[in-house]
C-alpha positions in Angstrom: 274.7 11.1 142.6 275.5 15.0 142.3 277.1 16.5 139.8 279.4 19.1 139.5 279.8 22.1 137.1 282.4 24.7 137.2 281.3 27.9 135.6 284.5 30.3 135.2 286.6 31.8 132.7 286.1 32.3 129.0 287.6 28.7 127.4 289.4 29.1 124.6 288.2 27.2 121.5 291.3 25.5 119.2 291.9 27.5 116.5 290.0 25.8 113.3 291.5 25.5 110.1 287.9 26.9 108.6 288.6 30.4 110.3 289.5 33.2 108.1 292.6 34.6 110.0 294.2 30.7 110.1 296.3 31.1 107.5 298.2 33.7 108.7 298.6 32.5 111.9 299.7 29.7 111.2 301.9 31.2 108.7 303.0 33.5 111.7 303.7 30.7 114.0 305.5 28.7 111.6 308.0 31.6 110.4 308.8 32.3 113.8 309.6 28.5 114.6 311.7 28.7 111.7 313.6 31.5 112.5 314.1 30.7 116.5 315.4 27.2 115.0 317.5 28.9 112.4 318.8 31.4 115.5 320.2 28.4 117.3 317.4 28.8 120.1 316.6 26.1 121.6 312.6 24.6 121.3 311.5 22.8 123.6 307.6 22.7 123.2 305.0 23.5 120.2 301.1 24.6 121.0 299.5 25.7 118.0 296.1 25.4 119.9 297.7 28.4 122.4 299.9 30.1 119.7 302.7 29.1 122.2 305.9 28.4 121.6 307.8 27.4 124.7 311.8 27.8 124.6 314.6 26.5 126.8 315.9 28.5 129.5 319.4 27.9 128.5 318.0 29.8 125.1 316.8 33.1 126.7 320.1 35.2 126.5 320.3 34.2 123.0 316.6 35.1 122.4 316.4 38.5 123.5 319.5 39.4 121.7 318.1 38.4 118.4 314.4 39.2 118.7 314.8 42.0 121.8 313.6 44.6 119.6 310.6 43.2 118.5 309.2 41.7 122.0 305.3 43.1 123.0 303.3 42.3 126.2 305.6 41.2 128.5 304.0 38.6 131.3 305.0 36.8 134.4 302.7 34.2 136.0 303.8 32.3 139.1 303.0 28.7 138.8 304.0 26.9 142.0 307.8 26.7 142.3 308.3 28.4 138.5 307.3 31.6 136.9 306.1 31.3 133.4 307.3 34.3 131.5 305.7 35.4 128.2 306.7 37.3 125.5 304.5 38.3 122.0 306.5 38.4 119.0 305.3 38.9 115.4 301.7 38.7 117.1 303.3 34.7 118.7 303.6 34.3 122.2 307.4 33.0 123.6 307.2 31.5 127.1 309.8 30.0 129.0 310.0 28.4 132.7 312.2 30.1 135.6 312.4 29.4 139.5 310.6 31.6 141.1 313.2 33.9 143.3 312.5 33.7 147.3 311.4 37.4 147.6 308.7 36.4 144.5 307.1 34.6 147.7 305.5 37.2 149.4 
């Protein structure tokens, strides 16, 4: 029987709670949670492992009002019928999930 190996991309390693800079990623992560939660924004999904934290759409207004000004590497990536938009905050990634808008097709 054959096997198969994909060789592609870099694959990223979970963080590890022996690294030096954990601590203050996690610390990072954490505060933001807490202060997105504390906003009234709504969470919908945690991912330590990606430094992720996914928010609901019905929260994006909200969120760029309070944490507009401190928003770095903006990112849109078209997955299927949604485009996953990415924000860095405080060094954190903020994504959220949109439908992708007809002239997006081309």
């Amino acid at each position: 029987m054959a096997a198969l190996y994909l060789v592609g991309g870099q694959v990223a390693l979970p963080p590890s709670i022996l690294a030096d800079d954990f601590p203050a990623k996690l610390s990072a992560f954490n505060d933001l949670t807490r202060e997105l939660r504390q906003a009234g924004i709504g969470i919908k999904h945690l991912v330590l492992a990606d430094n992720k934290i996914f928010i609901e759409p019905s929260s994006v207004e909200l969120f760029l009002r309070r944490f507009g000004h401190e928003l770095r590497g903006i990112r849109y990536s078209p997955r299927g019928r949604f485009t996953c938009n990415t924000v860095t905050v405080r060094n954190v990634d903020v994504a959220w999930y949109t439908l992708v808008k007809e002239q997006d097709h081309e």
